[in-house]
C-alpha positions in Angstrom: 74.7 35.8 42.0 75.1 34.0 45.4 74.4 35.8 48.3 77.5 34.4 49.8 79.7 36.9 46.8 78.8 40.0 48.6 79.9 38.9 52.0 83.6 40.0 53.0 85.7 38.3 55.9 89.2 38.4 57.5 90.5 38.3 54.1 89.4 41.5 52.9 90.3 43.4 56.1 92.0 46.5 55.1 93.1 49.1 57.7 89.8 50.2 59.0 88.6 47.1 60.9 85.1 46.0 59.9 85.3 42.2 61.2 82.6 41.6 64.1 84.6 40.6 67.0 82.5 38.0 69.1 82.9 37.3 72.5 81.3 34.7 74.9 80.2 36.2 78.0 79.2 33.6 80.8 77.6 33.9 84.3 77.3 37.7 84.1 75.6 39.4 87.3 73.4 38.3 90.1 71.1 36.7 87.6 74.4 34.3 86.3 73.5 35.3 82.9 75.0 34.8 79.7 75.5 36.8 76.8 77.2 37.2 73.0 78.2 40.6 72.4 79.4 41.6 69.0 81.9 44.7 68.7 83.0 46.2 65.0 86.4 48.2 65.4 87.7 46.5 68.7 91.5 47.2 68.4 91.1 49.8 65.7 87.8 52.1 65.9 85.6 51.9 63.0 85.2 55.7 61.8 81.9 56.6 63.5 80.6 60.0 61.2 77.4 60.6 59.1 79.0 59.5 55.7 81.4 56.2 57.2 79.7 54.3 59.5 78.5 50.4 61.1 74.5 50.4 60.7 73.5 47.4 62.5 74.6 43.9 63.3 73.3 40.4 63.5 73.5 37.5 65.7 72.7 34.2 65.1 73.5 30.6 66.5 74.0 27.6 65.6 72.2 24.9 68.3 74.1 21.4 68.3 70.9 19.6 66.9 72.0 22.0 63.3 69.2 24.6 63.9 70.0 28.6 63.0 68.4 30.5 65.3 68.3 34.6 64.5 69.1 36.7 67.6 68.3 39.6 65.9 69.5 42.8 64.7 70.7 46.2 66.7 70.7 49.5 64.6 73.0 52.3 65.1 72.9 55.8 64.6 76.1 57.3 63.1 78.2 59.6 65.9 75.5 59.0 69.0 76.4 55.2 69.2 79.4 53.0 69.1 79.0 49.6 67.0 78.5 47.2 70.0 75.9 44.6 70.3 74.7 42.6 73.5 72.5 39.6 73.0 71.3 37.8 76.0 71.3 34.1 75.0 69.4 31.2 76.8 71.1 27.8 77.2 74.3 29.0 75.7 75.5 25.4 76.3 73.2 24.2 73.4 74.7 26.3 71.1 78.1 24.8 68.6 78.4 28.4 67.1 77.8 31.8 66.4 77.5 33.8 63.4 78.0 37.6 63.0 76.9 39.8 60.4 77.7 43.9 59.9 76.8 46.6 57.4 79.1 49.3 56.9 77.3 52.0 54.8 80.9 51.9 52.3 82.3 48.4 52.8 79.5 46.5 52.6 78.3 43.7 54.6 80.8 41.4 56.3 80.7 38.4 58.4 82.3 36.2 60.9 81.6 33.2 62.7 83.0 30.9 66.0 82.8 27.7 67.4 81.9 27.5 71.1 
């Protein structure tokens, strides 16, 4: 088995929206930061209950010289949190994409990626 088999994307989308959305956030704040934040369920809420629910997600990035670099990972606890990640990312500009993982504790791990 690949482990590229188990991953579902826009294809598989069914009613309840498990695609990680991923948005660019630039110059945010005094400190002109900027940030990828990763939200499951943004136009249709993810059920958020002990037995349906996101447990984490994953950001990495894709640098223009072709290295993956792992953001990291952001758990979530069933009903107390919504699935939303923030990732404060260094030298955005030296990035060509970002890659989005999520675990739904039914569906399964799915994916989604974009270009900067």
């Amino acid at each position: 088995m690949n482990f590229g088999e188990i991953l579902k994307g826009k294809e598989e989308e069914g009613k309840e929206k498990h695609v990680p959305e991923i948005e660019i956030i630039r110059g945010h704040g005094k400190a002109n930061a900027d940030f990828v934040r990763v939200v499951v369920g943004k136009e249709v809420p993810h059920p958020n209950t002990v037995e349906h629910h996101i447990e984490w997600v994953e950001l990495y990035g894709i640098t223009k010289k072709g290295q993956t670099i792992d953001f990291g990972r952001m758990n979530f606890e069933p009903v107390h949190t919504e699935p939303v990640g923030t990732f404060h990312v260094n030298n955005i500009d030296d990035f060509k994409a970002f890659c989005a993982l999520e675990y739904c504790n039914i569906h399964g791990v799915w994916q989604n990626c974009i270009e900067v």
